[in-house]
C-alpha positions in Angstrom: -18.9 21.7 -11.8 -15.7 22.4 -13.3 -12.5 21.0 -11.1 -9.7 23.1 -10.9 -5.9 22.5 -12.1 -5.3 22.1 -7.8 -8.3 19.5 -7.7 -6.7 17.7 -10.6 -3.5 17.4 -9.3 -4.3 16.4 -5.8 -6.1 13.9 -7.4 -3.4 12.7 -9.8 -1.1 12.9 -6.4 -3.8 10.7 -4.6 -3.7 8.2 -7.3 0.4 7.7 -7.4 0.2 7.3 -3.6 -2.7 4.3 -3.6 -0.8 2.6 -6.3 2.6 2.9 -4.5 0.9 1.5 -1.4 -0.7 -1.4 -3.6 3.0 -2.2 -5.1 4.6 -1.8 -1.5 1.9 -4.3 -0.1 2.5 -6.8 -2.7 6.2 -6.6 -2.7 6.4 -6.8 1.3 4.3 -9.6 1.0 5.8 -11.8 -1.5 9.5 -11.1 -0.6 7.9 -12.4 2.8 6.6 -15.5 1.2 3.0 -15.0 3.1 0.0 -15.6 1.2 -2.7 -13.8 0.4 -4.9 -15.6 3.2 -2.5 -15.5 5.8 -1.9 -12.1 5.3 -5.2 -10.8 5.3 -6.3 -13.4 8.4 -3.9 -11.8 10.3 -4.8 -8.3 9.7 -8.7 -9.6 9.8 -9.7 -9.1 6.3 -10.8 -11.3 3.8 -8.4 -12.5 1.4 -10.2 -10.8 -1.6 -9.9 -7.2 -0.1 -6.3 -8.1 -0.3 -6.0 -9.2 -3.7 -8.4 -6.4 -5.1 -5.7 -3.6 -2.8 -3.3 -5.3 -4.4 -4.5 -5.7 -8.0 -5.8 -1.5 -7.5 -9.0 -2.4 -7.2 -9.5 -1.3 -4.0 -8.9 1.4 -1.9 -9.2 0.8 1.5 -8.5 3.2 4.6 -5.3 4.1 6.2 -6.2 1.8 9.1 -6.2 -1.3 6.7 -3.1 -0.6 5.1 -1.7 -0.1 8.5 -3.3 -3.3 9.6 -2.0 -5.3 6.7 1.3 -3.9 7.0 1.7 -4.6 10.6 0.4 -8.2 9.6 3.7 -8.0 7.4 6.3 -6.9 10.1 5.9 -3.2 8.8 5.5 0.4 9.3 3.5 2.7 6.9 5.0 5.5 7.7 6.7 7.4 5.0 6.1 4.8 2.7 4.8 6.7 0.0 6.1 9.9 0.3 9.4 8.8 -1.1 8.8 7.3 -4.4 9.2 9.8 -7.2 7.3 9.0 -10.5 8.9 6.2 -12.6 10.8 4.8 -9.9 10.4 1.5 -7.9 9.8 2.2 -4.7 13.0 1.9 -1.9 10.2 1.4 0.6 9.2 -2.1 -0.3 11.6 -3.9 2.0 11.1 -5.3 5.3 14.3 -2.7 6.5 13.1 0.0 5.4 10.2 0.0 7.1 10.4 0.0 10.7 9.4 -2.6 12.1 5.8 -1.8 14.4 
């Protein structure tokens, strides 16, 4: 079956989202100073499904991210839907995600 130019795109838009989340993650982590295991015990994952979100390996649910950034002190909400191609994200601080 042949995918269409809309199937393509979405798909392309899909992709830009998960990595924007994946850089996000990291960055909120890091500029935290929390490692990869306490992160991920507090949002009661295993530290490799961290590093593999993180790395893009992965692409775990909405409720993970969710979990992992409330593990972080953040919100996901709008996270990704104001990073334009090319451009670091402005979401990847503690402010400017509301705290949950």
């Amino acid at each position: 079956m042949t995918r269409t130019r809309l199937q393509i795109d979405a798909d392309d838009r899909t992709a830009r989202i998960r990595a924007t989340l994946a850089d996000d993650l990291r960055r909120l982590r890091v500029d935290a100073g929390v490692s990869l295991t306490a992160a991920a015990d507090a949002a009661g994952v295993d530290r490799s499904v961290v590093s593999r979100i993180e790395a893009g390996n992965l692409h775990p649910t909405l409720e993970t991210y969710g979990r992992l950034a409330a593990a972080l002190g953040a919100d996901l909400a709008g996270a990704a839907s104001t990073r334009r191609p090319g451009r670091r994200s402005a979401t990847a601080t503690r402010s400017a995600w509301p705290s949950c």
